[in-house]
C-alpha positions, 0 to 999 in steps of 0.5 A, a space after each residue: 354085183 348091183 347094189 340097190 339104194 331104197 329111200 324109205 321114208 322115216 315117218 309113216 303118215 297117220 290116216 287121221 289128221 287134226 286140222 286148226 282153221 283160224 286163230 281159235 282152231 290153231 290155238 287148240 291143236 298147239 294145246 292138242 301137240 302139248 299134250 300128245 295124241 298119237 296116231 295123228 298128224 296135226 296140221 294148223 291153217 291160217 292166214 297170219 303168218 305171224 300166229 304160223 311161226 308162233 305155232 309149235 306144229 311142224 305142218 302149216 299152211 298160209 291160207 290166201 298168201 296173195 289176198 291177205 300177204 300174211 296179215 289176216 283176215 280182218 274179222 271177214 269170213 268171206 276173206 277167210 272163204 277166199 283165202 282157202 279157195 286160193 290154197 284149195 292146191 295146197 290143201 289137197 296135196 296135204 290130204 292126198 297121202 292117204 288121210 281117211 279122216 279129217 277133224 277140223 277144229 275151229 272159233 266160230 266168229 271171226 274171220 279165218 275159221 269161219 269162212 275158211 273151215 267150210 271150204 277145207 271140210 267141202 274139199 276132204 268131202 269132195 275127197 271121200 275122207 271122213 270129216 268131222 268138225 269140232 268148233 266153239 261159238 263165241 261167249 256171249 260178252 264178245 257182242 251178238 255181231 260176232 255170234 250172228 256170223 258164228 251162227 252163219 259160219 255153222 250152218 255153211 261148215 254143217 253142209 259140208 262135214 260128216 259130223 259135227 260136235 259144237 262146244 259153246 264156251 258161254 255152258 262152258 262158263 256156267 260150269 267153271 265160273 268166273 275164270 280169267 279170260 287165260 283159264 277161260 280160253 284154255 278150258 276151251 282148248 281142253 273141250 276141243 283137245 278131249 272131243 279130238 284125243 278121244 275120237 282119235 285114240 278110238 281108233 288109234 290104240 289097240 285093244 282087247 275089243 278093238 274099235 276099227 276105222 269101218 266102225 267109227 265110219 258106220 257111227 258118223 258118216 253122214 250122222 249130222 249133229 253129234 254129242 260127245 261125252 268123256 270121264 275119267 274116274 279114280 274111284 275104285 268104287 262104283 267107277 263104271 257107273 260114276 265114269 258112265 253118269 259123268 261121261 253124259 254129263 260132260 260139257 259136250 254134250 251140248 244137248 243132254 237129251 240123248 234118247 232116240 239117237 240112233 248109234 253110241 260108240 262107247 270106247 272104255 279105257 283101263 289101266 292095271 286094274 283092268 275093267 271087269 265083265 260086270 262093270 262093261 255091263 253096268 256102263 252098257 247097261 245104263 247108257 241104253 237106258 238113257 238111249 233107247 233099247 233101239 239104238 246100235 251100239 258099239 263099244 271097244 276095250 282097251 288098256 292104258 298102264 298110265 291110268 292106274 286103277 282108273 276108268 276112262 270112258 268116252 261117249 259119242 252119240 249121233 243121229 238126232 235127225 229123226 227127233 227133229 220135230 218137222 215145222 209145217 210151214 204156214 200156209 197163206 191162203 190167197 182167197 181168190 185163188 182159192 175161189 178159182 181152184 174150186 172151179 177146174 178149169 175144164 168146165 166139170 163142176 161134179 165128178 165123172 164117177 157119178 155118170 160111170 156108177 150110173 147114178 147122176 145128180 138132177 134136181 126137181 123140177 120146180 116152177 116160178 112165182 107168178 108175178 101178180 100186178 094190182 092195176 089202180 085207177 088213177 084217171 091215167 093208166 101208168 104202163 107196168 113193167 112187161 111180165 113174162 108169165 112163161 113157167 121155166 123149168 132148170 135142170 143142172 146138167 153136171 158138166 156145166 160150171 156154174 157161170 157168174 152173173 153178168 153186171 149187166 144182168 144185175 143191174 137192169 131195171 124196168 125202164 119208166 117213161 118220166 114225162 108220161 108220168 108227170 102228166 099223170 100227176 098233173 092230172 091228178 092234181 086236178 081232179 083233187 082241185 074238182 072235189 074241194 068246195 068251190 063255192 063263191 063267198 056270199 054264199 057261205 052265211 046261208 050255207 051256216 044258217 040252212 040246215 043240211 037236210 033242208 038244203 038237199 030237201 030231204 023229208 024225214 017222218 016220225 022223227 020225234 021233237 027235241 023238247 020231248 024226253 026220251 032219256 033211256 036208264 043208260 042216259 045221263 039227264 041234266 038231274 044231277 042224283 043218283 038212278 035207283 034202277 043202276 044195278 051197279 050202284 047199291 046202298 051197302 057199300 063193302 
C-alpha cells in the first residue's frame, strides 16, 4: 500500500496585511503587533537594516539593499522612491499569496516612507488589491522643510491608493496637551493602531450582522479621502449616543464636517451586554443626521466578551469629492487675441442664418457731405485741394469682414506747392507797402495846417458857423447850472 505524505502549511496567510513603510510606519506596526490585531499579517518595510532587527515583526523586507547597504535613506524621498523600485520583486511575492487588502502606514516627512510608500501602494494597485493609506504628517516644530515634502509625499501616495485616512500629529497636540515627546509619538502610534485595528477587525471578526470584505470594498474602492471615527463607552447609560458623539469626535476625522459623504460603514461592537434594537437605532439614527439622509450606509453587529458592559463603535466615512468646491481657473485675457477671434477668419462678419431666414441686414443709403470751398481774393490765386463732388453710396454686403485702414490712407494730406506760395506772400506784402502814405516829408507841415475837406475840395452848403449856438436840451454848454426843462431832475428830493 502507497503511503502519501502532504505537507500543509501550519499557517494560514490573512487576506489583509498591515504594511510599515519608514521608521514612523515601522514604529506603529511594532505597537499594532504589541497589541494584537487578528486576522492580519504585519509586515514592516525599511531601509535601515539596524531598525529591521529592532522590530518584533517576523515578516520584513530591506528596501534597496544595493542602493542604501542597510544605512537608510538619509532624510531623501527620492532615495526612498529608488529603494522600493529595486525591491519592487520582493514586494510582489510578498503580496502574491492571495492578499486582497493592503493598509500602508506611514511618517510622512522623511526619507523612506515618503518616497517608498507611493511605490508599494502603485504596486498592490497595479495587483488589484484593496489599498488604503494611514499616514501622519509632521509636528509643526519639526521646521516646514520637513512638512513641505510631507505635503509633497501625500499628494504622490494619494494617486496610487484607494483610501486614504491622514492624522495630523500637531490636532494631535491640541487634544492631548503638552505630552513628552515618548507619550507624544506613542499617541501617534495608537491613531494609527486604532484606523488599522478597527478597519481590520470589520472584517475579520464574525458577527450577528456580518460585515463582509465586498462591503468594505463598495465603501472604499476608489473613495479618495476618507475620516475614520473610533469610541469605546463604559457607561450603561446613553452609551449609544455618547459611543456614536465620541466616535465623530475622534481625532481622526481630521475634517469634522462629514455632511454629504457619500457611505458610512458603521461597525458596533458588545460585549455581555449586548446592544439593543434601540440603541442600533439611536446610533443609525443620529450618525445620518450629521450625514445626510442620501448617504448609503452600511453597518455590521458583532460581539466581543471582553468589552463587558461596554459599547465600542467604529466609523468610516468616505466620498467628499463632490463637496469639493471646483476653482475656476483665472482667465487671462490676451486682448489682441481677443480682437482677432472676433473677426473668423473666413472672412463672415455676420451670420449664414440671416440669408437662410430670408431677412439680410442692409443699411440706408446715405449721401456725403458736400465739401464747400470759399475762394478769397488775394491778388494771387492759391491752388485748393482737388474735390471730388461725386455722391457715393455704401451698402454693407454681410459676408464682408470689415478691413482696417491703411496707414497710408490715413496719413494722406493735400499736397501744397511751397514756392508757389511765398511768391504770394511777396506779393502781397507789397500791395500793403502801396497803401501806406508815401508821401515826401515837406509835404507833411501843409498836410496839418490845410484841412481835409479843403485838400480834396469838397463844397459844403448851409452848414451853420461854429460861433453860432445850437445847444439842444440833451447838450451840456460851458454854464455850469442846472437846466429847468431836465425831467429827471426835480426840486422835491425823496
Amino acid at each position: 500500500m502507497t503511503k502519501f505524505e502532504f505537507d500543509l502549511p501550519t499557517k494560514k496567510s490573512s487576506i489583509i496585511k498591515v504594511l510599515g513603510v519608514g521608521g514612523g510606519g515601522s514604529n506603529a506596526v511594532n505597537y499594532m503587533f504589541r497589541l494584537g490585531i487578528r486576522g492580519v499579517d504585519f509586515v514592516v518595510c525599511n531601509t535601515d537594516a539596524q531598525a529591521l532587527e529592532a522590530s518584533p515583526v517576523s515578516s520584513k523586507v530591506q528596501l534597496g539593499a544595493n542602493l542604501t547597504s542597510g544605512l537608510g535613506a538619509g532624510a531623501n524621498p527620492e532615495k526612498g522612491k529608488k529603494a522600493a523600485i529595486e525591491s519592487r520583486d520582493q514586494i510582489r511575492q510578498l503580496f502574491s499569496d492571495g492578499t486582497r487588502m493592503v493598509f500602508i502606514t506611514a511618517g510622512l516627512g522623511g526619507g523612506t516612507g515618503t518616497g517608498g510608500a507611493p511605490e508599494i501602494a502603485k504596486i498592490a494597485r497595479e495587483m488589484d488589491i484593496l489599498t488604503v493609506g494611514i499616514v501622519t504628517l509632521p509636528f509643526s516644530y519639526e521646521g516646514p522643510r520637513k512638512i513641505e515634502k510631507a505635503k509633497l509625499g501625500l499628494e504622490e501616495l494619494k494617486k496610487n491608493v484607494d483610501t486614504i485616512l491622514v492624522v495630523s500629529n500637531d490636532k494631535l497636540r491640541e487634544i492631548h496637551g503638552n505630552l513628552k515627546i515618548s507619550m507624544a509619538f506613542g499617541k501617534a502610534d495608537d491613531v494609527l493602531a486604532t484606523a488599522a485595528k478597527g478597519l481590520a477587525e470589520i472584517i475579520t471578526l464574525p458577527g450577528h450582522v456580518n460585515v463582509d470584505f465586498e462591503d468594505v470594498i463598495t465603501v472604499m474602492k476608489n473613495a479618495g479621502t476618507a475620516v475614520m471615527g473610533s469610541a469605546r463607552v463604559d457607561d450603561v447609560e446613553n452609551r449609544a449616543i455618547r459611543a456614536a458623539e465620541l466616535a465623530l469626535s475622534s481625532p481622526l476625522l481630521d475634517n469634522t464636517d462629514i455632511y454629504g459623504a457619500k457611505y458610512i460603514l458603521l461597525n458596533i461592537t458588545s460585549g455581555e451586554n449586548e446592544v439593543t434594537m434601540d440603541e442600533v437605532g439611536e446610533i443609525n439614527e443620529y450618525i445620518q443626521e450629521k450625514v445626510g439622509r442620501d448617504a448609503l450606509v452600511i453597518w455590521g453587529n458583532g460581539k466581543d466578551t471582553s468589552l463587558g458592559d461596554s459599547i465600542n463603535l467604529t466609523v468610516i466615512v468616505t466620498g467628499f469629492e463632490h463637496k469639493l468646491k471646483s476653482i475656476e481657473p483665472k482667465v487671462v485675457i490676451d486682448l489682441e487675441s481677443k480682437m482677432k477671434k472676433t473677426i473668423p477668419d473666413s472672412g463672415t462678419l455676420f451670420s449664414n442664418n440671416a440669408q437662410n431666414n430670408g431677412t439680410a441686414f442692409t443699411q440706408d443709403k446715405k449721401e456725403e457731405d458736400k465739401k464747400v470751398v470759399y475762394d478769397f481774393e488775394t491778388g494771387a490765386e492759391i491752388p485748393a485741394p482737388p474735390v471730388n463732388n461725386e455722391k457715393k453710396s455704401y451698402t454693407p454686403e454681410p459676408n464682408l469682414a470689415p478691413s482696417a485702414p491703411s496707414a497710408s490712407s490715413m496719413n494722406e494730406r493735400p499736397k501744397v506747392d511751397h514756392a508757389r506760395m511765398q511768391e504770394a506772400a511777396k506779393e502781397r506784402i507789397e500791395r500793403l507797402k502801396n497803401l501806406s502814405v508815401n508821401v515826401p516829408n515837406s509835404n507833411i507841415k501843409d498836410m496839418l495846417n490845410t484841412p481835409a475837406f479843403q485838400r480834396r475840395n469838397t463844397v459844403f452848403e448851409n452848414v451853420p458857423h461854429s460861433s453860432e449856438k445850437g445847444v439842444s436840451r440833451y447838450t451840456l454848454t460851458e454854464e455850469n447850472e442846472l437846466l429847468g426843462n431836465n425831467r429827471f431832475l426835480h426840486d422835491n428830493v425823496d
